[in-house]
C-alpha positions as CSV (number, residue, x, y, z in Angstrom):
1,X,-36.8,199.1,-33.1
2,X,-38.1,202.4,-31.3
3,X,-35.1,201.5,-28.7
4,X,-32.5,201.5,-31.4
5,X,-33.8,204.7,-32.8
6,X,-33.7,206.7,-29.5
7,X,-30.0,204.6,-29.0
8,X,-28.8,206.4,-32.2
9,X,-30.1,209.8,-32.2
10,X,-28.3,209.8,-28.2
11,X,-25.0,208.5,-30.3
12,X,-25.5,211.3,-33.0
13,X,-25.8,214.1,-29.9
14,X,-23.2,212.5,-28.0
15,X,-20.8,212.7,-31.7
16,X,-21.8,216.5,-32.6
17,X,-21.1,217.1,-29.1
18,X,-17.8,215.8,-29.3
19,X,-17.3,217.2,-32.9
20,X,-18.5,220.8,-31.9
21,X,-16.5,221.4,-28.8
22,X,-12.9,219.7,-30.8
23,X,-12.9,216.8,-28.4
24,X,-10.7,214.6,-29.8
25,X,-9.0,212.4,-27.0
26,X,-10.1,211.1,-23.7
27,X,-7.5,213.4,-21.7
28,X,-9.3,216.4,-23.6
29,X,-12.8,214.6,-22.5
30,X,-11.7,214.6,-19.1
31,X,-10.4,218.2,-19.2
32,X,-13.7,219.6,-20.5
33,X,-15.1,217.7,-18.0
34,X,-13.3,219.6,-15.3
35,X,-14.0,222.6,-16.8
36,X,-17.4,222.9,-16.9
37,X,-17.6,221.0,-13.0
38,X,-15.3,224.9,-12.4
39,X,-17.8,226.9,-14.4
40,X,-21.2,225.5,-12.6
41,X,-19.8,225.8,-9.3
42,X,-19.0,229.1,-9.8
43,X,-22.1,230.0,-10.9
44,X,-23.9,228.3,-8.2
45,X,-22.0,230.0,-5.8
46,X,-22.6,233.2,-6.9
47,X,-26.6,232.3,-7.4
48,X,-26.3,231.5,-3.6
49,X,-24.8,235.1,-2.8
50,X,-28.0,236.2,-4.5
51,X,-30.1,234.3,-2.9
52,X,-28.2,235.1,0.9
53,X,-28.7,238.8,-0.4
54,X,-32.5,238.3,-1.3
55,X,-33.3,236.4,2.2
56,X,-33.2,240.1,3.7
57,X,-34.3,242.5,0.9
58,X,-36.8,240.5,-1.3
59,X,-36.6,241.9,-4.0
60,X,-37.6,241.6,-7.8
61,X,-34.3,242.3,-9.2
62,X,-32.2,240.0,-6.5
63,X,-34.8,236.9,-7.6
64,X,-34.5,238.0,-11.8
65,X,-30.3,238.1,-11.0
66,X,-30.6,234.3,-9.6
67,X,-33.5,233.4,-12.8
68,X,-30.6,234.7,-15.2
69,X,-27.8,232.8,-13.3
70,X,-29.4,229.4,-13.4
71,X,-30.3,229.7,-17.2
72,X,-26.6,230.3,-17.4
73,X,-26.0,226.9,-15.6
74,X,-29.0,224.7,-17.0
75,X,-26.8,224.7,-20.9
76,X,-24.0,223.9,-19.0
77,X,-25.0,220.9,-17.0
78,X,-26.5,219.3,-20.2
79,X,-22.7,219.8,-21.5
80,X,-21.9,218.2,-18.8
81,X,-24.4,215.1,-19.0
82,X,-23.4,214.8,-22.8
83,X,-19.4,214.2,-21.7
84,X,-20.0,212.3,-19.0
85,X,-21.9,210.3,-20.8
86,X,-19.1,210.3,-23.9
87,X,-16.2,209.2,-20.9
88,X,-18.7,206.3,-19.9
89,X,-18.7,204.7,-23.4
90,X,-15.3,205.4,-24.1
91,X,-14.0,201.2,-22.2
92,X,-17.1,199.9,-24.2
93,X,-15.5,201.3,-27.3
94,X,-12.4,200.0,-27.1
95,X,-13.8,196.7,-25.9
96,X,-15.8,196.6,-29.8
97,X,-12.5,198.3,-30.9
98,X,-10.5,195.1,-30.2
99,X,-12.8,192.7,-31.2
């Protein structure tokens, strides 16, 4: 019972997800997808200039830059983790779909 409880409330995230970001097909899945892959590296990178930069200075500022960067990317990986897990589901749907 406690299984199927924690199964729904994953579906419920994984369908606000879908319904808050106007996800309706898997090409548009797949696109987000991509999207957000662009946006973390891109902040990773730039948290790695920071961090290149700090290696020398050590400063207070340089380490609260690379703090602020990687609450930037935490929101986005879970984004991520939700759609990945959507596109995962998506052959098991159809499977029930059909039958």
């Amino acid at each position: 019972m406690r299984q199927e409880i924690v199964k729904l409330d994953k579906t419920l995230k994984e369908y606000k997800f879908l319904c808050g970001n106007n996800i309706d097909s898997p090409q548009e899945l797949v696109s987000f997808i991509s999207e957000k892959r662009g946006q973390i590296s891109d902040l990773e990178k730039e948290r790695q200039s920071v961090y290149n930069r700090n290696r020398h200075k050590k400063s207070e500022e340089l380490n609260a830059q690379a703090r602020e960067i990687s609450a930037k990317i935490k929101p986005l990986r879970k984004e991520l983790s939700l759609a990945k897990a959507v596109l995962e589901k998506i052959p098991k749907l159809k499977e029930v779909i059909e039958a």
